[in-house]
KEKE-3310 file (N, C-alpha, C; in steps of 0.2 Angstrom, whole numbers, plus 5000, padded with zeros to 4 digits):
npx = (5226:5233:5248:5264:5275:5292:5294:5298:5304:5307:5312:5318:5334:5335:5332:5320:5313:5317:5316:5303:5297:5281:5267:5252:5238:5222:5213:5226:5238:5251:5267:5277:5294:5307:5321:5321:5318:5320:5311:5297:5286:5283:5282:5269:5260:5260:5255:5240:5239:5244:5255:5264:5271:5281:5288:5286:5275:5258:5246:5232:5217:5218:5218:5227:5235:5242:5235:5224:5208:5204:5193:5192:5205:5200:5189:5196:5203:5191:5189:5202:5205:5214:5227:5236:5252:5253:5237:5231:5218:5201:5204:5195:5184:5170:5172:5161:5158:5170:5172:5160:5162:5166:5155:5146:5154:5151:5138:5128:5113:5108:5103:5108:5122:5123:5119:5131:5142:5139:5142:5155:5161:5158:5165:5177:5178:5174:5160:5155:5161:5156:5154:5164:5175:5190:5200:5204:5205:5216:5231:5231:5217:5214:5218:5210:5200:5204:5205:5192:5187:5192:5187:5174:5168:5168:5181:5191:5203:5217:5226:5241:5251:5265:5257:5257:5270:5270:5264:5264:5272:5259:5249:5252:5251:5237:5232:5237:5231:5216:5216:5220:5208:5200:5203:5200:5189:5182:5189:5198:5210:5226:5239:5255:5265:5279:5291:5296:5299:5292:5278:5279:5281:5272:5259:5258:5257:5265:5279:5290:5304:5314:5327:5335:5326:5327:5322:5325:5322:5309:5292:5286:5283:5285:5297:5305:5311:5314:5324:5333:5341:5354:5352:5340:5344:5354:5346:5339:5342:5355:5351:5356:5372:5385:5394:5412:5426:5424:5409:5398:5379:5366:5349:5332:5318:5305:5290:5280:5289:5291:5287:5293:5305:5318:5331:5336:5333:5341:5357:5354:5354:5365:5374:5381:5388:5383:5382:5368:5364:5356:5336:5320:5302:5292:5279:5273:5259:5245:5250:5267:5286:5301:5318:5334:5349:5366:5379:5394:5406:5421:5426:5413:5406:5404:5396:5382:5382:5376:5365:5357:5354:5346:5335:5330:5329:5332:5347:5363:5378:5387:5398:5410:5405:5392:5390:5383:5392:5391:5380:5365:5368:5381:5398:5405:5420:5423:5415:5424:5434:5432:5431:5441:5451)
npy = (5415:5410:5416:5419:5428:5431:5423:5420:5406:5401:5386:5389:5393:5388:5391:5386:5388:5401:5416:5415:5414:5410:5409:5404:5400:5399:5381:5378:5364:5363:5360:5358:5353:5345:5336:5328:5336:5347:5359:5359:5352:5362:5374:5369:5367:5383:5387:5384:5389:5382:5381:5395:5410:5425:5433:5439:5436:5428:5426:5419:5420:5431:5434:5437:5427:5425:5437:5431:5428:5416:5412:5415:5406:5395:5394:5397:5385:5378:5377:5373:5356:5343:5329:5314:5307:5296:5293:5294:5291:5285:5271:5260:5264:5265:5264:5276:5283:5289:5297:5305:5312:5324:5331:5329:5335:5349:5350:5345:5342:5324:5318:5325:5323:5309:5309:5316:5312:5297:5304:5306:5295:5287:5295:5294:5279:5270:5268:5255:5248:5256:5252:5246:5241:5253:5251:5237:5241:5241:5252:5261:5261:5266:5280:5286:5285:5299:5305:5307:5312:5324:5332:5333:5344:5354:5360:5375:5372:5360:5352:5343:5330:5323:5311:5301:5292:5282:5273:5260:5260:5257:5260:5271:5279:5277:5285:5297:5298:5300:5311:5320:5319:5324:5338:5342:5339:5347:5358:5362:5368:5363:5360:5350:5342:5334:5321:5314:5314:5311:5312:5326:5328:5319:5327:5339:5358:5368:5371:5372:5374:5367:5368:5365:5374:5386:5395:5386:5385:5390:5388:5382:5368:5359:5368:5370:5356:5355:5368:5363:5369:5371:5366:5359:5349:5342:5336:5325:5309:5301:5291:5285:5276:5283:5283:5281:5293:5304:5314:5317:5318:5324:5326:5335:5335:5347:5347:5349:5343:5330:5318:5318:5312:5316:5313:5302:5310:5318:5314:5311:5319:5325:5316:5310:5297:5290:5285:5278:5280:5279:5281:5288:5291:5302:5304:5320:5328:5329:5326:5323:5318:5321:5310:5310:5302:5304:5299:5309:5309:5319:5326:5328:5338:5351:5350:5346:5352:5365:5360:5356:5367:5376:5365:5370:5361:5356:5354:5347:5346:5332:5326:5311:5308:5310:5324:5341:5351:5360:5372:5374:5386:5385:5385:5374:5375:5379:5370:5359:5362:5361:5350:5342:5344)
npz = (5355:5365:5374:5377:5383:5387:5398:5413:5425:5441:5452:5471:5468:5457:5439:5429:5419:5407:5399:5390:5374:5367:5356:5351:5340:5339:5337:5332:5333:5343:5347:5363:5363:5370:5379:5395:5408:5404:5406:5399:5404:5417:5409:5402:5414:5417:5411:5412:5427:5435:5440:5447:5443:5442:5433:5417:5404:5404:5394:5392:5381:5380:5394:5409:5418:5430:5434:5439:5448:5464:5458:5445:5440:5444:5434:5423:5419:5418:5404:5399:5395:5401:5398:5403:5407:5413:5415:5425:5431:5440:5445:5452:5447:5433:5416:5412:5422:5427:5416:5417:5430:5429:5425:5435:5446:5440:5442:5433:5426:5428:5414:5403:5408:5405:5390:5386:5392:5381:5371:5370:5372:5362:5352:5354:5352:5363:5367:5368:5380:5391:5405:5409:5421:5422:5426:5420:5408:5391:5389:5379:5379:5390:5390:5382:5387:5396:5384:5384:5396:5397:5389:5392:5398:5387:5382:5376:5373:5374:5382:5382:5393:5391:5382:5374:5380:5388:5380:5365:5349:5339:5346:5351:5337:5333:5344:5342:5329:5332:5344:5330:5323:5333:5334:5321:5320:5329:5329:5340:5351:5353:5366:5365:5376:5371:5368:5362:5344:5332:5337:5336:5322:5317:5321:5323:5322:5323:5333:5347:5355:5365:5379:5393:5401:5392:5377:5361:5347:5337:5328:5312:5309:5300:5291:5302:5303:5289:5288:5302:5313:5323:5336:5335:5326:5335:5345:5338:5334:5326:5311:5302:5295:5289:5273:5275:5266:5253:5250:5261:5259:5268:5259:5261:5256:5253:5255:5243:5232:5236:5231:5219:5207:5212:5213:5206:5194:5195:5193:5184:5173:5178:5174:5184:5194:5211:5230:5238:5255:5263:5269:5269:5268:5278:5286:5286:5298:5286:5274:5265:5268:5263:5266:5264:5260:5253:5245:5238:5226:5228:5215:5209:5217:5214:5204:5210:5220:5212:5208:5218:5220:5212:5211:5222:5235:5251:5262:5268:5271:5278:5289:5295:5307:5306:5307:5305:5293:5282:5276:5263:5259:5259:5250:5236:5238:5250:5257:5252:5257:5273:5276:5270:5281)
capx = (5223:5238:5251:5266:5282:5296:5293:5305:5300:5314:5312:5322:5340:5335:5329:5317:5311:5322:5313:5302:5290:5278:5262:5247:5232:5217:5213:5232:5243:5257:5271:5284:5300:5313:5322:5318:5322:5319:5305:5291:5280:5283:5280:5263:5257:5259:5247:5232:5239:5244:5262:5265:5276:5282:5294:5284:5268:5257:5239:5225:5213:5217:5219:5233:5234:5244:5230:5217:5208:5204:5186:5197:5206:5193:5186:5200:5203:5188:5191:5206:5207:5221:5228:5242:5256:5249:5232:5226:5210:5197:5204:5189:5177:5172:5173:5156:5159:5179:5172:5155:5164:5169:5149:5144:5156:5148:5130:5127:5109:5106:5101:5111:5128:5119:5120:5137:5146:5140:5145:5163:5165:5158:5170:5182:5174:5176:5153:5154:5164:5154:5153:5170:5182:5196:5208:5203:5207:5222:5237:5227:5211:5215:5220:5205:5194:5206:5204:5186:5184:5196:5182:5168:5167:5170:5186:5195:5211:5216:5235:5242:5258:5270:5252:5259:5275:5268:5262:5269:5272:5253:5241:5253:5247:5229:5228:5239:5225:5207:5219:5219:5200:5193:5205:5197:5180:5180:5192:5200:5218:5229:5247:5257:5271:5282:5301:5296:5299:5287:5272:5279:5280:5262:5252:5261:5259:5272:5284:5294:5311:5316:5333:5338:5322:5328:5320:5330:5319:5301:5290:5280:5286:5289:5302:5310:5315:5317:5332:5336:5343:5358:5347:5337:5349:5356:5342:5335:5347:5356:5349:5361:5379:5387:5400:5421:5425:5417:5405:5389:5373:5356:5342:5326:5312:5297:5282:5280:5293:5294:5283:5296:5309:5322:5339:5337:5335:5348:5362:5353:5356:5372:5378:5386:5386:5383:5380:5362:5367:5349:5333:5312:5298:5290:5272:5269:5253:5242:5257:5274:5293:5309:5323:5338:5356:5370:5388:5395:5414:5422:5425:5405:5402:5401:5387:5380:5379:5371:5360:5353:5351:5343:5330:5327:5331:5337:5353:5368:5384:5389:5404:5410:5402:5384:5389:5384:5399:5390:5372:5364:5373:5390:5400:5409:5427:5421:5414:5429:5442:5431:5429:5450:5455)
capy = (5412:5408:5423:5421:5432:5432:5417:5413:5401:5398:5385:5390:5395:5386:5394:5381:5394:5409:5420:5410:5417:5407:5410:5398:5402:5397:5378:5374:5359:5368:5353:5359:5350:5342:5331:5329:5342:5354:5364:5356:5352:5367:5380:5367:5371:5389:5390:5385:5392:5377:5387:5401:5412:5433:5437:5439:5436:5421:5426:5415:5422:5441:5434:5438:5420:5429:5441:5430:5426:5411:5408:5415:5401:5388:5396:5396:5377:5374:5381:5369:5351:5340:5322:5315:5301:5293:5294:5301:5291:5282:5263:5257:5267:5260:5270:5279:5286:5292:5303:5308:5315:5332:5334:5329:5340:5356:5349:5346:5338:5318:5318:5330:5320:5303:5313:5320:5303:5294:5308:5306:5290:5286:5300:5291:5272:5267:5267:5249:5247:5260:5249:5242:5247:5254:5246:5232:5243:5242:5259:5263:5263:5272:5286:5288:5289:5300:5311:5310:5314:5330:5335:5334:5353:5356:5365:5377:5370:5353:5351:5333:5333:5317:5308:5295:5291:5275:5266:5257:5264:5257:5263:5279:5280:5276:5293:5304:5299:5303:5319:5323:5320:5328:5345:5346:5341:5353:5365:5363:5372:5356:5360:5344:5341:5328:5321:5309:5319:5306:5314:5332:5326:5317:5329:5345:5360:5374:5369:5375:5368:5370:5365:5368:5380:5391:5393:5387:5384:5392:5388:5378:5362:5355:5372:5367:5350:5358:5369:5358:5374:5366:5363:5353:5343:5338:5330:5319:5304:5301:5284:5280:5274:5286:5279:5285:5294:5307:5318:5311:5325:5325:5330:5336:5337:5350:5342:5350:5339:5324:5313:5317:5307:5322:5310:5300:5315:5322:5307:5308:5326:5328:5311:5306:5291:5292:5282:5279:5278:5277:5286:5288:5296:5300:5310:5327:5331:5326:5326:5317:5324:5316:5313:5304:5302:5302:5301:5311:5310:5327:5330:5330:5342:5359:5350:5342:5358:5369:5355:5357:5375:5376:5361:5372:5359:5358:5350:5348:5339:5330:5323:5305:5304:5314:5329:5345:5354:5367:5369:5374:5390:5385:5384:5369:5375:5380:5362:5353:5364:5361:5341:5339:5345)
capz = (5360:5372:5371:5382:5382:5392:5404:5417:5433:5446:5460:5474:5466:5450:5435:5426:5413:5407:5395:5387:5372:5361:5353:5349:5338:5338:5331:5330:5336:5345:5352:5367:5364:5373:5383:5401:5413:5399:5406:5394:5408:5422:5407:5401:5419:5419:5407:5417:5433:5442:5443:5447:5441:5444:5427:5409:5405:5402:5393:5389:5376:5384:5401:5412:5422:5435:5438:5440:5457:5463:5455:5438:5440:5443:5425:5416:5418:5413:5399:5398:5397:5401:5397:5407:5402:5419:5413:5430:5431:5445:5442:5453:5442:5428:5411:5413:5429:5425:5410:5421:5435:5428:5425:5442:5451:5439:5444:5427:5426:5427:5408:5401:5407:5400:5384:5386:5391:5379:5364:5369:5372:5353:5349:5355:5352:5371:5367:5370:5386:5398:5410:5410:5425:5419:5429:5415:5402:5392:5388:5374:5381:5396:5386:5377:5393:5398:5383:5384:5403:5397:5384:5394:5399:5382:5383:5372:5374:5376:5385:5383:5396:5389:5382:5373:5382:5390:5374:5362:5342:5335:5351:5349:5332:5335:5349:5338:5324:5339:5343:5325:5323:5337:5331:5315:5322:5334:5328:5347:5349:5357:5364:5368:5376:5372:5369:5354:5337:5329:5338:5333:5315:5314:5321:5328:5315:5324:5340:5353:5357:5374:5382:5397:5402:5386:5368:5354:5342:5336:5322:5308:5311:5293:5291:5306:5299:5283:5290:5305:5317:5328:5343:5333:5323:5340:5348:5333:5336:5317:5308:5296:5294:5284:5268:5274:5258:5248:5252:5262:5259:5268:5257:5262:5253:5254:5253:5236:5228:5241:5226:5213:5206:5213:5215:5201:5188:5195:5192:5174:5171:5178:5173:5188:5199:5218:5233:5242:5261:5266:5266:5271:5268:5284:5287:5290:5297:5280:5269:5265:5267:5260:5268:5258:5262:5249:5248:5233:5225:5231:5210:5207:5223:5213:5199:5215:5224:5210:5206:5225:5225:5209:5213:5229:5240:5257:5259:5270:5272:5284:5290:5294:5313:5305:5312:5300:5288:5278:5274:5257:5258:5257:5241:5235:5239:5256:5259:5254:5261:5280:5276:5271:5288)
cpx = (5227:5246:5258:5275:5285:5296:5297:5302:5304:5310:5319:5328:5338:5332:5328:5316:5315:5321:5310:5297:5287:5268:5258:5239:5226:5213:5219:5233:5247:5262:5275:5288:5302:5315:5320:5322:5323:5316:5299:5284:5277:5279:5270:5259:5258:5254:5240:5232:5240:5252:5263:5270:5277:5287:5291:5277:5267:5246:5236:5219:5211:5218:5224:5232:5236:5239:5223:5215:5206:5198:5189:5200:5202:5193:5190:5203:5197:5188:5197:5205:5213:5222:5234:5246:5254:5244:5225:5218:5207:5198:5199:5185:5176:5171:5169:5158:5164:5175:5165:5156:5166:5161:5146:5147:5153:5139:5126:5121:5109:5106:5104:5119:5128:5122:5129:5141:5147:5142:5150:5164:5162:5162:5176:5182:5177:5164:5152:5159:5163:5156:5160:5175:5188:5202:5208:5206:5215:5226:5232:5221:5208:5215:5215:5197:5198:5205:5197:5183:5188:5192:5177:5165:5167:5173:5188:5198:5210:5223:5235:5251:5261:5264:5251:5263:5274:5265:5267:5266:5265:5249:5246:5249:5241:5227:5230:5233:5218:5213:5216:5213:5196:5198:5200:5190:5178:5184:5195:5207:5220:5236:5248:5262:5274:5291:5299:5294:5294:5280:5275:5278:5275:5260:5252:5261:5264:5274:5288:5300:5314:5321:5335:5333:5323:5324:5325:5328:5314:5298:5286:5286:5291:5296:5306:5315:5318:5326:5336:5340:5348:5354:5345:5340:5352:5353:5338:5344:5347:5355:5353:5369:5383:5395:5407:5421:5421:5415:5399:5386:5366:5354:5337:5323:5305:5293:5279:5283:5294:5293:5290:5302:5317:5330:5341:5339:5340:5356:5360:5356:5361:5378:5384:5384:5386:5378:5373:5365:5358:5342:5326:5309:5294:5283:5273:5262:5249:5246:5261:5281:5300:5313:5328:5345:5361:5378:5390:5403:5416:5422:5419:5402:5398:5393:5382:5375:5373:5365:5354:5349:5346:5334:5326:5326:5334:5342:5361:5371:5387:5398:5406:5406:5394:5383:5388:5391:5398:5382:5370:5368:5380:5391:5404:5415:5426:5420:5420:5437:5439:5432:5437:5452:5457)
cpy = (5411:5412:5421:5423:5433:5430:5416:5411:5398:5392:5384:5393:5391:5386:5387:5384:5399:5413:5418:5414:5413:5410:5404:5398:5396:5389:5376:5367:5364:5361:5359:5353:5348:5337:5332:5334:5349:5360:5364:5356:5357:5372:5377:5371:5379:5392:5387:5385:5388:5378:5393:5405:5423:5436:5435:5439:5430:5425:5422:5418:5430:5442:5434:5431:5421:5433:5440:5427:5420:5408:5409:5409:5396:5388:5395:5387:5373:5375:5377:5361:5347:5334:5321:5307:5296:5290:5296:5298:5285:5275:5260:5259:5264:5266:5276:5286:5292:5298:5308:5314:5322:5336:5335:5334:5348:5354:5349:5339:5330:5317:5322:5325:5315:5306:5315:5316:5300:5296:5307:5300:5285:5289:5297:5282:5270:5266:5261:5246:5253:5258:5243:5245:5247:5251:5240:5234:5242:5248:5263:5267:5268:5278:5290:5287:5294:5306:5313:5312:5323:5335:5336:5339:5357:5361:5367:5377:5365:5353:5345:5333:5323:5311:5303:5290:5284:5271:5266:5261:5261:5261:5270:5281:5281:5285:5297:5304:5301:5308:5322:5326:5326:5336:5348:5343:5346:5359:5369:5366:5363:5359:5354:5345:5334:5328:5316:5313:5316:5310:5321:5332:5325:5324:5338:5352:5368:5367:5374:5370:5372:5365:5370:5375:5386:5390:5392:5388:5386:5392:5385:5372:5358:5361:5371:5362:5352:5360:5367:5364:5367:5360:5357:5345:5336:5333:5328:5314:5303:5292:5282:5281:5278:5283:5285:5287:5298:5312:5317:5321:5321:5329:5328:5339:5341:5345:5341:5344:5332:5317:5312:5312:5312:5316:5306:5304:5320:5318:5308:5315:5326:5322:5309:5299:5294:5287:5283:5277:5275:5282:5284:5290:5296:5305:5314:5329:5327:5324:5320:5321:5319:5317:5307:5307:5299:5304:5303:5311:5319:5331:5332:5333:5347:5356:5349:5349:5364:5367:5358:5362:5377:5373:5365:5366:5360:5353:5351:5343:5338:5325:5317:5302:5309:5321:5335:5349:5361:5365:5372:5380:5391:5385:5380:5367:5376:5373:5356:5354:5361:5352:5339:5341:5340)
cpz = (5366:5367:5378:5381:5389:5398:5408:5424:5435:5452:5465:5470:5459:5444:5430:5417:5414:5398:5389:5383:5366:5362:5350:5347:5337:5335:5327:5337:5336:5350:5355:5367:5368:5377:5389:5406:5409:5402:5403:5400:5413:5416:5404:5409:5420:5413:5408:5423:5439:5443:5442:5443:5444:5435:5421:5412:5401:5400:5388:5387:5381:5391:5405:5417:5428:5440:5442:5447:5456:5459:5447:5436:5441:5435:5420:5416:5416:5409:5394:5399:5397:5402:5401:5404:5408:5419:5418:5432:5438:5443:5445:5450:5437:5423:5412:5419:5429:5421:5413:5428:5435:5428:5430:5446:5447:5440:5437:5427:5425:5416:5403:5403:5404:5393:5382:5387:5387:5372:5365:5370:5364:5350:5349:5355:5357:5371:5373:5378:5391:5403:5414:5415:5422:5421:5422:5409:5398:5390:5385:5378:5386:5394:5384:5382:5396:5394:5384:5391:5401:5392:5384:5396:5392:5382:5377:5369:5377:5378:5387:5386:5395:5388:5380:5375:5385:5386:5370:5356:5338:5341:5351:5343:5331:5338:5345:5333:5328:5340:5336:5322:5327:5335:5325:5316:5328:5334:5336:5346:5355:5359:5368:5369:5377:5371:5362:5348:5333:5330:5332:5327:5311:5315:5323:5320:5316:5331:5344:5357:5362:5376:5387:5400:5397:5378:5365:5348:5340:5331:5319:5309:5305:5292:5296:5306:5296:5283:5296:5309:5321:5332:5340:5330:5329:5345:5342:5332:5324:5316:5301:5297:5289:5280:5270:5267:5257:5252:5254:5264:5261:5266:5260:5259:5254:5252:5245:5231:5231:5236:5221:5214:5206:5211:5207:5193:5189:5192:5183:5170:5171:5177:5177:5193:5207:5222:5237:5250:5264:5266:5268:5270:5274:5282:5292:5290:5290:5274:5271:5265:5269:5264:5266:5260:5258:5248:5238:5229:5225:5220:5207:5211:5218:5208:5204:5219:5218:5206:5212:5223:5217:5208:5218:5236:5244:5257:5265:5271:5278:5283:5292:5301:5311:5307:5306:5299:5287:5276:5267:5253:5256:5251:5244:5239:5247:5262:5260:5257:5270:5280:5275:5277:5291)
residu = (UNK:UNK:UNK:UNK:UNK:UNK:UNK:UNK:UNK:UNK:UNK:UNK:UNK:UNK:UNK:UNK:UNK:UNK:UNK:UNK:UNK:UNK:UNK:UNK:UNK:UNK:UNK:UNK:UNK:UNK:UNK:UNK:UNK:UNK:UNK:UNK:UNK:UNK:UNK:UNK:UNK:UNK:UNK:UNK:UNK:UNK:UNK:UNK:UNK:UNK:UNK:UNK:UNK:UNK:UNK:UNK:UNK:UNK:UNK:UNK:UNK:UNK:UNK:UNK:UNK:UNK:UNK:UNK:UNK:UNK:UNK:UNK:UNK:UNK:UNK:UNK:UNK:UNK:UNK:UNK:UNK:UNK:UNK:UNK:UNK:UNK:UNK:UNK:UNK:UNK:UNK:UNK:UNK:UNK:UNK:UNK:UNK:UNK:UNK:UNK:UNK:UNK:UNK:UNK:UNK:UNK:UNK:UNK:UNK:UNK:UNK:UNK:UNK:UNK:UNK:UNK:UNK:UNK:UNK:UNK:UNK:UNK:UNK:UNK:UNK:UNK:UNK:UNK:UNK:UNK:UNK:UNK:UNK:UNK:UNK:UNK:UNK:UNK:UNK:UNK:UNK:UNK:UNK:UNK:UNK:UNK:UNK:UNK:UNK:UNK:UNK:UNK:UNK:UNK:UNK:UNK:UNK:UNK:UNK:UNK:UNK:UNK:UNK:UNK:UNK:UNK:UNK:UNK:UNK:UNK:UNK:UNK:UNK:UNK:UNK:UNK:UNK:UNK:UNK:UNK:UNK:UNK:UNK:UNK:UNK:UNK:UNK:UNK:UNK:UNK:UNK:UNK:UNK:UNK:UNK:UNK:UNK:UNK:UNK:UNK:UNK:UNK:UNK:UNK:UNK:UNK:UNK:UNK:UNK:UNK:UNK:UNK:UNK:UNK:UNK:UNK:UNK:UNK:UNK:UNK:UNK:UNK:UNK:UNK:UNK:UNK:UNK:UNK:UNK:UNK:UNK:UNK:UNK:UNK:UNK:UNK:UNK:UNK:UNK:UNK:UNK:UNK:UNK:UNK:UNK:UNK:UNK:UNK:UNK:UNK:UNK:UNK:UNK:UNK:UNK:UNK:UNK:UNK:UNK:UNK:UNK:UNK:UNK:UNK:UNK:UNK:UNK:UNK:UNK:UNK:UNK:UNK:UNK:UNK:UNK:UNK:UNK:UNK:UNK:UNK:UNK:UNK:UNK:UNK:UNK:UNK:UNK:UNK:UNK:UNK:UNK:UNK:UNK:UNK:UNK:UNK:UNK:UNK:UNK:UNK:UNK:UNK:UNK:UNK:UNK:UNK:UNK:UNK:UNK:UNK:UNK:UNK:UNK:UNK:UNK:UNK:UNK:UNK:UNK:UNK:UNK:UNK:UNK:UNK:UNK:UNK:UNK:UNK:UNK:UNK:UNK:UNK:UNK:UNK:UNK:UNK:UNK:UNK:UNK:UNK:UNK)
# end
């Protein structure tokens, strides 16, 4: 459905985009990465033509975006809709009106909007506050006439550019969960761009990790945690305090085994002791996926290590300020000749 290879997008002397390529099929979550100043939102508009570009390609279901003329573009926006971390809407208007005004400017019959209003905003239970101006409204609620003014053409594709960034961690919640719904009740394709790994975790089922207008990173998103690529490792802020001494190991657990009693039957098997530093289960997508942090005496590394790689977990060691050593790959000796240094 959105096809784009080799993207680069300069303003002036400074290259925002530099060969950018990602793919986005049909009825997926697709998150764009990073910090700010990334290129997250320039490459978001260059996929419904509200920037321009000359270097790669950028196709929307076979459509070169480049090529297309101006009524092209009208079409292919309708075709998209778009939320904003602003929320973009008529604050003297009242709910009604905001989600009605996409229909009116297609001249889309008296009765047929009526209809069409009032399915999205049960869709998104704003029902009972039609007639409410939005300036009244609170973060949340803005949001959610915001998506529903963005799915009144009933688009393809839904493009939500930093959507949640202005709410707080339950009314984030709430729209990651009315995203998630209207995906699988309408089997909508969604790409988001954000900078909170939280979203990309709920709801996001591949990504795109952008630094610096560059790719780093591409993929299913639970695999991306799994093996944590640099890039990656380096923007998620490290949450635990890790024990001086020893050998501290983050596991990650596939989803498969996240339920299990993985740490404790390992301590029983191999009859050693070992500290917990800390640890979570967080949600992916409809699932769960373990993350646990353990500090190990450098003599019980080797059981330690072929304990891991037999379980098939992921795994690496970290050193005393969190920074990675060696990952699943490494052997014992390897590890603790790079950690005596």
């Amino acid at each position: 459905m959105i096809d784009v290879s080799g993207l680069s997008k300069c303003f002036g002397g400074n290259r925002v985009l530099d060969d950018v390529t990602m793919s986005v099929a049909p009825g997926e979550i697709y998150g764009i990465v990073g910090h700010s100043g990334a290129g997250k939102s320039t490459l978001l508009r260059c996929l419904n033509g509200l920037e321009t570009y000359r270097k790669g390609s950028v196709r929307i279901n076979g459509a070169e975006v480049r090529d297309l003329s101006p009524s092209g573009l009208i079409e292919l926006r309708r075709t998209m809709g778009m939320i904003f971390q602003t929320f973009n809407l008529m604050s003297r208007k009242n709910v009604y009106r905001n989600v009605s005004f996409p229909l009116e400017i297609r001249k889309t019959p008296k009765a047929g909007i009526e209809r069409r209003v009032m399915e999205l905003l049960d869709m998104v239970g704003l029902a009972d506050r039609r007639d409410e101006r939005v300036r009244n409204l609170s973060g949340g609620q803005k949001q959610r006439v915001g998506i529903a003014r963005a799915l009144a053409l009933r688009p393809d594709i839904l493009l939500c550019d930093e959507a949640t960034s202005a709410l707080d961690p339950k009314t984030t919640g709430s729209i990651l969960d009315l995203l998630e719904d209207i995906n699988k009740r309408l089997n909508l394709t969604i790409v988001i761009v954000t900078h909170q790994m939280e979203v990309v975790k709920r709801l996001c089922h591949r990504m795109l990790l952008l630094d610096g207008g560059v790719a780093q990173a591409e993929g299913a998103t639970e695999d991306l945690f799994l093996s944590l690529p640099a890039n990656l490792r380096g923007f998620i802020d490290e949450e635990y305090t890790l024990v001086p001494g020893g050998i501290n190991i983050r596991l990650m657990f596939p989803r498969d085994i996240s339920r299990d009693a993985v740490v404790t039957a390992m301590a029983r098997e191999l009859d050693i002791d070992f500290s917990i530093v800390g640890g979570k289960l967080e949600r992916y997508l409809d699932d769960v996926f373990g993350v646990l942090i353990i500090n190990v005496r450098p003599e019980h590394l080797d059981m330690a290590v072929e304990y891991m790689r037999k379980k098939r977990l992921y795994w690496q060691m970290l050193d005393a300020d969190g920074e990675n050593v060696h990952d699943r790959d490494a052997s014992a000796d390897r590890i603790l000749n790079r950690t005596r240094r």
